[in-house]
N, C-alpha and C positions, 0 to 999 in steps of 0.2 A: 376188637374192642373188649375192654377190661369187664368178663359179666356183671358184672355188681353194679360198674358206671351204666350200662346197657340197662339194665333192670331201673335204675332213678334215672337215668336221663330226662325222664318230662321234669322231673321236680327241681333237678338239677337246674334246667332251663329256666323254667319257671320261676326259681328261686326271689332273682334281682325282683321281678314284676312283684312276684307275694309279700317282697320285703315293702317296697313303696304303697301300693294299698294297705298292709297293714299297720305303717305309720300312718295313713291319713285317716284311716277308720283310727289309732289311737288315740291324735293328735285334735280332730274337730269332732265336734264342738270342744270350743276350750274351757268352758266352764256349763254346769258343774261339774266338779272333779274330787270323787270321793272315793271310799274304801270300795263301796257297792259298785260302784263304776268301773274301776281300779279290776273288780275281782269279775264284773259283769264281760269287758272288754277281753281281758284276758281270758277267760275261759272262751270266747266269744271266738277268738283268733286260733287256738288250740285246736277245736272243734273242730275250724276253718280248715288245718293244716292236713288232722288225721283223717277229713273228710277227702281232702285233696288225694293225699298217699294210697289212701285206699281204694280210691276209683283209677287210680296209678296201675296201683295192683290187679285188681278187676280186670279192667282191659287189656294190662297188658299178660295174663292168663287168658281171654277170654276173643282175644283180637283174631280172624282167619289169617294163619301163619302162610296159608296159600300166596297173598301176598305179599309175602317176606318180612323181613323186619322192619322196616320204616312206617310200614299201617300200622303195626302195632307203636309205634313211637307216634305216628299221628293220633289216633285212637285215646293211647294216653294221657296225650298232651290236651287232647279238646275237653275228656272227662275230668282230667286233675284238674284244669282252668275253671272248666263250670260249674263244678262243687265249690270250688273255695270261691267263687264269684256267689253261688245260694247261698252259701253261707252268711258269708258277709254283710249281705244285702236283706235276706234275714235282723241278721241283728243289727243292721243299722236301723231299719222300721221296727223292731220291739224297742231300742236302745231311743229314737226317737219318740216314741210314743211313752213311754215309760216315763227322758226327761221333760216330754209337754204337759202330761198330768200333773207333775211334779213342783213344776211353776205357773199352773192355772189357778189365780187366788180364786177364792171361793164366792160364789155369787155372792149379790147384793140379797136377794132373800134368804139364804143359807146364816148367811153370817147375821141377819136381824131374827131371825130364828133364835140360834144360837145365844145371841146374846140375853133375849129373854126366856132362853130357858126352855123352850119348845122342843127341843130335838133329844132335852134329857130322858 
């Protein structure tokens, strides 16, 4: 096998699966949908990928070669998976919590404060 394919093999794998979680973490919630979101998501997924590669790489340096190549492709493949799965999972609970804050109107005494002037 071609070293370079052998070296990305998990990611390689992995790819089709990374690409469909990272449409549905893109894709829902479908609103709101702005620049901050836009830049939050995306850097969000980035993250995901190089956190992924890089437990790739880890392992696959760091795998007992005693039992040949394939632990080391197993190895890879459970680290690259689980990273981009924290990742993810990560930002979807900041990404949720961030837009629940977001559209929680403001109490009923917040907002009678406010209007008279208390909170200035």
């Amino acid at each position: 096998m071609n070293p370079l394919v052998e070296l990305n093999l998990a990611l390689i794998l992995f790819l089709p699966w990374f690409t469909i979680l990272a449409v549905l973490f893109w894709k829902f919630p479908r609103q709101p949908r702005g620049w901050a979101r836009t830049l939050f998501d995306s850097a969000s997924l980035l993250l995901a990928v190089i956190a992924a590669a890089a437990g790739m790489y880890w392992s696959m340096a760091n795998a007992d070669p005693t039992f040949g190549h394939m632990w080391q492709q197993v190895l890879a493949t459970s680290v690259s998976y689980g990273l981009f799965l924290l990742v993810v999972t990560v930002a979807l609970v900041v990404r949720w919590r961030w837009l629940r804050s977001r559209a929680l109107p403001p109490s009923p005494s917040t907002a009678a404060a406010a209007a008279t002037g208390a909170l200035s």
